[in-house]
C-alpha positions as CSV (number, residue, x, y, z in Angstrom):
1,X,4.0,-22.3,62.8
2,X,6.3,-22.3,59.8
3,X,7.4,-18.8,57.7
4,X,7.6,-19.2,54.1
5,X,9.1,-17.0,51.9
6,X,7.3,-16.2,48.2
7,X,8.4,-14.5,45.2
8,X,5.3,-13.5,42.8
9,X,4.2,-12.0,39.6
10,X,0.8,-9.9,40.6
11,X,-1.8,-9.8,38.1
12,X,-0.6,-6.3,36.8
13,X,2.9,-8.3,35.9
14,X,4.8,-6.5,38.3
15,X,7.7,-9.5,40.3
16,X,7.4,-8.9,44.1
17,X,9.9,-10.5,46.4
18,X,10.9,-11.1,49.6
19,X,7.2,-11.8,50.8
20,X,6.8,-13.5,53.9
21,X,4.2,-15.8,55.2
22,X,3.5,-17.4,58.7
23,X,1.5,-20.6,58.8
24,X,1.3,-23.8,59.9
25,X,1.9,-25.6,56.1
26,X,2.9,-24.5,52.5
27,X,-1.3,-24.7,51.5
28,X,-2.1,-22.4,54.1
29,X,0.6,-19.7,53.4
30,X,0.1,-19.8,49.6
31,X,-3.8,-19.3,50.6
32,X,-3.6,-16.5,52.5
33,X,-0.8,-14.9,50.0
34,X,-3.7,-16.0,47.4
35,X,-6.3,-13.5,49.8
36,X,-3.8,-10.7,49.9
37,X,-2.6,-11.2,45.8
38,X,-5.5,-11.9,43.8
39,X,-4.7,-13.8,40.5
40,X,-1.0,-13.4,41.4
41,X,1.5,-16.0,39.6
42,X,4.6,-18.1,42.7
43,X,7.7,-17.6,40.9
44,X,9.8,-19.2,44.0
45,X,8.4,-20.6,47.3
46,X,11.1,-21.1,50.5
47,X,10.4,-22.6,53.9
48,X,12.7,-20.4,56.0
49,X,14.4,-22.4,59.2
50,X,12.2,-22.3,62.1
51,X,14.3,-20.7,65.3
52,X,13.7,-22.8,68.2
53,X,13.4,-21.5,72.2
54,X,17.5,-22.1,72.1
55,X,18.3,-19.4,69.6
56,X,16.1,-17.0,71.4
57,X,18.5,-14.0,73.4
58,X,18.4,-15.2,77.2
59,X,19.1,-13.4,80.2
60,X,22.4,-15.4,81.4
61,X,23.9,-15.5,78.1
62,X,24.0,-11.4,77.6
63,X,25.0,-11.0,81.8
64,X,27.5,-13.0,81.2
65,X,28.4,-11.3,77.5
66,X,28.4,-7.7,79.3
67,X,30.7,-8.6,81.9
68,X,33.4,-10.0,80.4
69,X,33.1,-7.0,78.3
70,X,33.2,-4.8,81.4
71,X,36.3,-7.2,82.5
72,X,38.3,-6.5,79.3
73,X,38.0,-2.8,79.6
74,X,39.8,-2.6,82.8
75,X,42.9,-1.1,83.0
């Protein structure tokens, strides 16, 4: 699943940013933005990077992190 990120112009004329959508394509997000805004205007529409399992915090990596910040500290 893909996030998307809209910027609209609701029916009342007011701008709304920053809005963000999960779904698997661009047609799906702007539908269910659609089901939340009625009659609302996309200004601006950004597929935002997918993170992948790799980015994700592991266990090893922040171990590791806290002990050679718990070897620096020695005197």
């Amino acid at each position: 699943m893909n996030k998307y990120g809209f910027k609209i112009r609701t029916r009342g004329g007011m701008t709304v940013e920053n809005l963000m959508v999960q779904a698997h394509d661009r047609a799906e997000a702007e539908n269910k933005l659609g089901q939340i805004y009625h009659h609302c205007e996309i200004l601006e529409c950004t597929e935002l990077a997918q993170s992948t399992k790799g980015d994700a915090l592991d266990l090893e990596g922040v171990i590791s992190l806290i002990g050679r910040q718990e070897d620096s500290g020695k005197p």
